[in-house]
N, C-alpha and C positions, 0 to 999 in steps of 0.2 A: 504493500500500500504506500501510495507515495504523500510526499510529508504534506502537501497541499490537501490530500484528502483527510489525514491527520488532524490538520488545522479545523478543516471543516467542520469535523466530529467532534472537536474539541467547543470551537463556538455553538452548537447546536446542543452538545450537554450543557453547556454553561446556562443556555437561556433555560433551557429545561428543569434547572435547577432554583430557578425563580420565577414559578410560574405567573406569577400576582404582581412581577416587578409592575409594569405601567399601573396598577389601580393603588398599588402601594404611593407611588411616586404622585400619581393625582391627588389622593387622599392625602398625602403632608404636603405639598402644594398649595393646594387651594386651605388646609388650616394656615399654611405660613402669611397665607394670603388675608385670612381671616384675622392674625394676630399683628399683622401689619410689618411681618418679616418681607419684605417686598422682594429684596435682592434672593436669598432663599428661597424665597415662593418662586421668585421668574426660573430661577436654576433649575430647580425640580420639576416646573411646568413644561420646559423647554427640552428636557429630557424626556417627559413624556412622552410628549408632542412627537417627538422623532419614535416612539415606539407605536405611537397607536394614529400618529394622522390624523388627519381631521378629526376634532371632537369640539364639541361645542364650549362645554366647561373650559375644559384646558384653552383653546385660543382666547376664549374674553377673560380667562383670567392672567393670559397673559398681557394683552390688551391694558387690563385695568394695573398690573405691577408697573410697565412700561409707564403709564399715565401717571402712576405715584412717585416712579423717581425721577420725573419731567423728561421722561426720552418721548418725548409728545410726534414727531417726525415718524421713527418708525410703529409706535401706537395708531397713528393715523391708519399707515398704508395697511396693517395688519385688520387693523376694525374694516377697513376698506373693501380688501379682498373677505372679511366673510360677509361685505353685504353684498357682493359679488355673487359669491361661491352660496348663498343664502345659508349659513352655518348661525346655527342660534336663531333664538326669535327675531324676527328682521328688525321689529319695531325696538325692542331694547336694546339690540347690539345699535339701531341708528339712534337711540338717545345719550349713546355712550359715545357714537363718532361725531354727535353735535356737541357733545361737551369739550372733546379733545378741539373742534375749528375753533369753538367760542373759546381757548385755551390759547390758541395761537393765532388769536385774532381775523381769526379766515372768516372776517362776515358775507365776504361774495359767495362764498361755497356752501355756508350755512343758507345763504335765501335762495341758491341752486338746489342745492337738494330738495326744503322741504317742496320749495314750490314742485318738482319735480314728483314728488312723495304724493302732495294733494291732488295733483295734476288725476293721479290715477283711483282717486275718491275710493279709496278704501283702507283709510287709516282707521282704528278703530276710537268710538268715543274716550275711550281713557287718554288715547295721546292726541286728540284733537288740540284743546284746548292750548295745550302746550307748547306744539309746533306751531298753532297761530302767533302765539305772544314770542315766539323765539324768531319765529318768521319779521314782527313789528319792529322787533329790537334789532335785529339784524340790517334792517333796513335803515333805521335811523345811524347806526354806529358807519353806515357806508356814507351817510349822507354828511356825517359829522365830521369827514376824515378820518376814522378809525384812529383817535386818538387815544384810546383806552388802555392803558399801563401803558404809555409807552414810556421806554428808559431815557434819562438823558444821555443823550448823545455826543456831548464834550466829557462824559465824566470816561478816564480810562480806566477803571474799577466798575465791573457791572455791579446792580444793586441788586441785591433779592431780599425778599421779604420772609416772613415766617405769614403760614393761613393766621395766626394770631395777630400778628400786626395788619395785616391786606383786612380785617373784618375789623379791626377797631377804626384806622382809619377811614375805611368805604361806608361800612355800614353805620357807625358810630358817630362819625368825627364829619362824615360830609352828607348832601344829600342831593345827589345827580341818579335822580332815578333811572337812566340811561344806564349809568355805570353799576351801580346797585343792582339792578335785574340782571345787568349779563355777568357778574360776579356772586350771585347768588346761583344761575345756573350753569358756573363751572366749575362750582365745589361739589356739586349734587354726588358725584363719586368718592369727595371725601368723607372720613368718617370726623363726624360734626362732636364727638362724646367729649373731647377734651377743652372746649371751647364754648361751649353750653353756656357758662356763664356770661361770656360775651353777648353772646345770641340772645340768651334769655332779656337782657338789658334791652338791646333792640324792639324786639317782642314788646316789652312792657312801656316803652320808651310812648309817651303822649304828642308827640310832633314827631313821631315816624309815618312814612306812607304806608296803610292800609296794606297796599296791595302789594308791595315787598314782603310786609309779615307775613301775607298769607304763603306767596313762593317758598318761604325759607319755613314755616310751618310744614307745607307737602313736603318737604326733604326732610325732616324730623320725623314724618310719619313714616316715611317710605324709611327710615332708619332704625325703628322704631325704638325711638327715644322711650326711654321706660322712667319718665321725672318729670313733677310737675311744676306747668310752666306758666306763667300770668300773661294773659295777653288783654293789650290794651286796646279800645278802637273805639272812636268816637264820646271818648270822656267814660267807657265803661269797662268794666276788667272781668276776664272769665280765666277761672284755673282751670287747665284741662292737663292730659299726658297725653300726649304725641300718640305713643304707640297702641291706643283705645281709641282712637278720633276716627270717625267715619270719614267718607268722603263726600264733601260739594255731593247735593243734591239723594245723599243716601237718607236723608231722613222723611217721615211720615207729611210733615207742614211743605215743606219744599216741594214734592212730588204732586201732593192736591194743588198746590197753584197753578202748577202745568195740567194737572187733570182740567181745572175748570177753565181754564187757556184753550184748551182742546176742545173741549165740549162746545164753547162758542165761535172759535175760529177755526177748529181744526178743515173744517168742510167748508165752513163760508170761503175763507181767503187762507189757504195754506202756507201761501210766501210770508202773510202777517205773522202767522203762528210760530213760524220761526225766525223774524223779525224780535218779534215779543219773548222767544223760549230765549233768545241770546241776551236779551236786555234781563231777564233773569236771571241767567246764570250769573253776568257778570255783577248784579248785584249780590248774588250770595258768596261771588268770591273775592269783594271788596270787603263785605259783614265777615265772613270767617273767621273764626268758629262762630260766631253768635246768628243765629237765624229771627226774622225778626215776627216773631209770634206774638207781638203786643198787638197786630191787625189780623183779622181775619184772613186766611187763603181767599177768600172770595173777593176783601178789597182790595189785596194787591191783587189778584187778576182784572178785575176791573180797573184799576190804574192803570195796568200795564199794558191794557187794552186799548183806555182811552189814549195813554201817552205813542203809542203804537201808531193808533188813528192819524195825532194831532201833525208825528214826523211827516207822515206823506199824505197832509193836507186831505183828509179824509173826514166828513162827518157824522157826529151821529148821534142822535136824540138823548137827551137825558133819560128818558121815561124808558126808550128801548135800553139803556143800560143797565138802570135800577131796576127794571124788569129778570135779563139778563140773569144779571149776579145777586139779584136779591139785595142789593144794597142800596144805601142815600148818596146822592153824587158829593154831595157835603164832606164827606168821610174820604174822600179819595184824594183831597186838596194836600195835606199834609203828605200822605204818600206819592205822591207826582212831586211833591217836592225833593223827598227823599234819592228819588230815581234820577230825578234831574242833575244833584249836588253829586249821587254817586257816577251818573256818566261822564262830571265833568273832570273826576278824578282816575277814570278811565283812560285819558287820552295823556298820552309822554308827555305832549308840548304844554301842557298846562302849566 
């Protein structure tokens, strides 16, 4: 037998001898991965990788170690090729290659893709929402020059930051809601636990914007923060724990306003209906966490109805309203006002 076949037999017992190497190697891996051993974890990943090929876990966990020690470049092209090769959930490995462009400031590619993404209208409602607002933001940061971290460029010493200082100064110390939103969604990968009290401050903070708390809320849940946390909004404070919070629109009062939304538009004017379904969501994701149950479901649908009406200059009877919804047109003056103050906190350029 000659010594090449030798070798062969030799390499072939040896794997034999570790039947389990790749699930061994996954399994401490993806824990190293877990404990925040990042370097360790990609080692182990990367050896897997070459044992088992394509696997879903091992590539985004390689993805995601890459992301943690800022090798962002080749994170990219890796997250790339499996939305390519569709390896993993398409939709989370693409929330994970928007965070890596929103990382390296790639706003052109971020409002290519998603537009590309919606183009094919079958994102699912969970990441609607999302990629709209990543989509707005991405568009202002092209329109604004894409100034966002950028370093000085006379200094020959780069600067970097610790996530503890980037959150006190962004979220803390300034208030460029531009910059805030697309820095909120490019930590969404980091683990938020050692910084909490930062955060919490924000949260609780009385002349924070609304609608960053609630962004930086969904990444607390989606982490699930297991502490409770005071959030402030509109002069009022609710303790809640992150990791118990429902989502926008899971609760029993929210769902009835859209029920009697339906019931009256659903058939009459269907473009209204989802006119009106959006002007509610985005109210309840300015309120977040607090829903506003001091009115009835029946008056905010009837506001949201009339307020719906008034955008595209549309008539229509008090009497056919209070009919409608069972309600007094009186009673809906304070909430159109509500809706109105909330849209106007809606838009960036405010």
């Amino acid at each position: 037998m000659s010594t090449k076949d030798n070798d062969k037999i030799h390499k072939e017992a040896t794997v034999i001898q570790f039947p389990n190497l790749k699930e061994r190697l996954i399994e401490k891996g993806l824990q190293s991965l877990k404990s925040k051993n990042y370097k360790d974890a990609l080692s182990l990943l990367l050896q897997a990788q070459e044992l088992a090929g394509e696997h879903d876990e091992i590539d985004l966990g390689i993805v995601l170690c890459l992301l943690e020690l800022g090798e962002l470049e080749e994170a990219k092209q890796r997250c790339k090729l499996m939305l390519h090769q569709d390896i993993g959930d398409y939709f989370n490995v693409l929330q994970v290659y928007l965070t890596i462009l929103i990382q390296l400031r790639q706003y052109q590619e971020v409002k290519e893709t998603i537009e590309a993404v919606l183009e094919e209208d079958q994102v699912p409602p969970q990441y609607a929402e999302s990629f709209y607002q990543l989509l707005e933001l991405s568009k202002k940061m092209i329109h604004s020059g894409d100034e966002l971290y950028k370093l000085e460029e006379e200094s020959e010493e780069p600067i970097t930051y610790t996530l503890s200082e980037r959150i006190q100064e962004i979220l803390l110390e300034r208030d460029d809601r531009n910059e805030q939103a697309a820095f909120i969604h490019s930590i969404k990968e980091y683990s938020l636990h050692k910084d909490l009290e930062l955060l919490k401050e924000f949260v609780s903070h009385p002349n924070k914007d609304p609608m960053m708390k609630t962004l930086l809320l969904q990444i607390l849940m989606d982490q699930k923060v297991n502490e409770e946390i005071a959030v402030e909004k509109f002069g009022q404070v609710l303790h809640v724990i992150p990791a118990t919070m429902g989502d926008i629109l899971s609760d029993e009062y929210s769902m009835s306003v859209l029920r009697h939304l339906e019931d009256q538009l659903g058939n009459e004017n269907p473009t209204l209906f989802e006119v009106t379904k959006e002007i509610w969501m985005r109210v309840l994701f300015v309120l977040f966490p607090f829903v506003p149950t001091e009115d009835s479901p029946s008056i905010w649908a009837a506001a949201l109805h009339l307020y719906g009406y008034e955008l595209h200059g549309i008539e229509i009877e008090n009497a056919e309203l209070e009919e409608s919804y069972g309600v007094n047109v009186f009673q809906l003056k304070h909430v159109i006002n509500k809706i109105q103050k909330i849209e106007e906190i809606t838009y960036f350029n405010q």
